[in-house]
C-alpha positions in Angstrom: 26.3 -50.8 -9.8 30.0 -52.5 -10.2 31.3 -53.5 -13.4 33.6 -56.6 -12.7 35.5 -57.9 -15.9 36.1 -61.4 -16.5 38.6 -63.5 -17.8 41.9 -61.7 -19.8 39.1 -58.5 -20.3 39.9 -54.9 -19.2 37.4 -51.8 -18.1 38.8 -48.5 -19.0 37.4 -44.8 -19.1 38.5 -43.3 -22.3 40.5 -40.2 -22.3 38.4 -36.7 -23.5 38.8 -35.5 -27.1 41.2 -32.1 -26.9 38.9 -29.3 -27.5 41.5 -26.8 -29.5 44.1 -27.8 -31.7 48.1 -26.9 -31.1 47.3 -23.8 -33.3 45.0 -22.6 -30.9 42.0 -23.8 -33.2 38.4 -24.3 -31.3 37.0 -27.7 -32.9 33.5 -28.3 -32.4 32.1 -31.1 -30.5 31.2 -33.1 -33.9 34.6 -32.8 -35.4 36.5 -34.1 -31.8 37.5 -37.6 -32.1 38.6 -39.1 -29.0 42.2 -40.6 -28.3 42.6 -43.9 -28.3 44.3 -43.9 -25.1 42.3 -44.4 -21.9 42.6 -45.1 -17.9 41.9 -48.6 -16.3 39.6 -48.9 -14.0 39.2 -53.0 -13.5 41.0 -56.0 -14.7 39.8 -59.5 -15.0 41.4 -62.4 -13.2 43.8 -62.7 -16.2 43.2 -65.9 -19.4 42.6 -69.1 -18.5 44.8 -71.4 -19.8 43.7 -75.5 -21.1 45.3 -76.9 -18.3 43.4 -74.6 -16.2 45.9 -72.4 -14.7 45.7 -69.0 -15.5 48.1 -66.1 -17.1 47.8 -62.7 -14.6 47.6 -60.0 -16.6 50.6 -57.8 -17.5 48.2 -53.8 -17.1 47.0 -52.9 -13.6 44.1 -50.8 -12.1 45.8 -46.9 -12.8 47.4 -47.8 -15.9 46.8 -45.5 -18.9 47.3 -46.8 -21.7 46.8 -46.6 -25.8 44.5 -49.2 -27.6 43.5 -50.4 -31.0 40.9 -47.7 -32.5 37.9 -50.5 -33.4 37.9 -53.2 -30.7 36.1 -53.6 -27.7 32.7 -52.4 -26.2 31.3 -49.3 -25.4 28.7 -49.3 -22.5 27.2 -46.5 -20.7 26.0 -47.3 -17.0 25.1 -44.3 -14.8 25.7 -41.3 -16.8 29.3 -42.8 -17.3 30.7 -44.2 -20.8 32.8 -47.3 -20.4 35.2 -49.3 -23.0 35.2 -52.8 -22.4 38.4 -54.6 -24.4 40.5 -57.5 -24.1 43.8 -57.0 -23.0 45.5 -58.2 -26.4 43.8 -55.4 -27.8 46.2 -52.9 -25.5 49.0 -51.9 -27.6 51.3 -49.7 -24.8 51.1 -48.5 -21.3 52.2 -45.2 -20.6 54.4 -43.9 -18.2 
């Protein structure tokens, strides 16, 4: 199955939480949060505007890129986890 995003959203793969610490501390898997950066995999068509034309989005398939920490929509679709956000919700891409 093919997730296709509409509209301005975005369908990323969220980065893995680091498993030791800069100190060389081993955290255990219940004390890992994850970053709140993550790799896109689709983009939508970009936001439709009220005359009907539409605004492209500014991130691109590839990106990776750092979000807000409570928006968007986690799915899970063949053993794979999935964040589903809108691209206002992108704060940064990194290069």
């Amino acid at each position: 199955m093919k997730l296709i995003p509409l509209d301005d959203k975005v369908i990323l793969r969220q980065m893995d939480a680091e498993e030791v610490t800069a100190g060389g501390i081993v955290l255990p898997d219940s004390s890992r949060e994850k970053p709140l950066q993550g790799k896109v995999l689709a983009v939508g068509d970009g936001r439709l505007q009220e005359n009907g034309t539409r605004i492209p989005l500014q991130v691109q398939e590839g990106d990776r890129v750092i979000f807000e920490k409570y928006f968007g929509c986690k799915i899970s679709l063949d053993g794979e986890e999935y964040l589903i956000l809108k691209e206002s919700d992108i704060l940064t891409v990194l290069e």
